[in-house]
N, C-alpha and C positions, 0 to 999 in steps of 0.2 A: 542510423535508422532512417529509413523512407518517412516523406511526410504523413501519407495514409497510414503505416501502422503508429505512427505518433498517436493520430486521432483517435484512433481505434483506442489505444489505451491509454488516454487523458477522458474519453468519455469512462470507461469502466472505473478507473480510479475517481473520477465527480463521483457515479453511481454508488462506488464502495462507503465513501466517506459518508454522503448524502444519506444510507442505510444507516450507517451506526449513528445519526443524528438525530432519529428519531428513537423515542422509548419502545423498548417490546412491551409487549404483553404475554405473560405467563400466569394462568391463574386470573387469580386475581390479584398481580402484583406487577406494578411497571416498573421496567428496569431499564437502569439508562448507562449507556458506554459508549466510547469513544475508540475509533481506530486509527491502531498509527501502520502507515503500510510502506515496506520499502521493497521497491523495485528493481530486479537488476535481471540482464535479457543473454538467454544463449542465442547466439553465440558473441553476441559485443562486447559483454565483460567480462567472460569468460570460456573456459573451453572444456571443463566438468563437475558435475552436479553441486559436489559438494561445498566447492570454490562459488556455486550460483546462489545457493543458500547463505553459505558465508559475508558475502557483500550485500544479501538484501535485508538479510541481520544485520548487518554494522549502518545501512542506511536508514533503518527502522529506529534504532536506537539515537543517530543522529536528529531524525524526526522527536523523537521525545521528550531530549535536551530542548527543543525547542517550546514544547508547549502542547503536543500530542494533536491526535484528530488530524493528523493529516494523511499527506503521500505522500515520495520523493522518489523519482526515477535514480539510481545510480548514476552517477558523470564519469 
């Protein structure tokens, strides 16, 4: 992965996490949540959709093991 699209998304991922840390408002009622977000990029980790899906679920789930509220690009 080129340095520019690195950047590009390590800002969107700050911004993603950065969103679910503050509370919504619904109503009259705040609601607070946490995201866990795994990443993984066609074509680097792989070579069709499903298999793209597949590793950014398994990277999500390792984010959670951890402690939640984060990101993790796939390695």
């Amino acid at each position: 992965m080129n340095h520019n699209r690195r950047q590009v998304l390590t800002a969107l991922q700050n911004r993603m996490v950065e969103a679910f840390s503050r509370p919504f408002q619904i109503g009259p009622h705040s609601i607070e949540a946490t995201g866990s977000i795994g990443i993984s990029l066609y074509p680097d980790h792989c070579s069709d959709e499903e298999t793209l899906i597949a590793k950014a679920d398994e990277t999500m789930y390792e984010i959670k093991k951890r402690g939640k509220n984060s990101y993790k690009l796939k390695e």
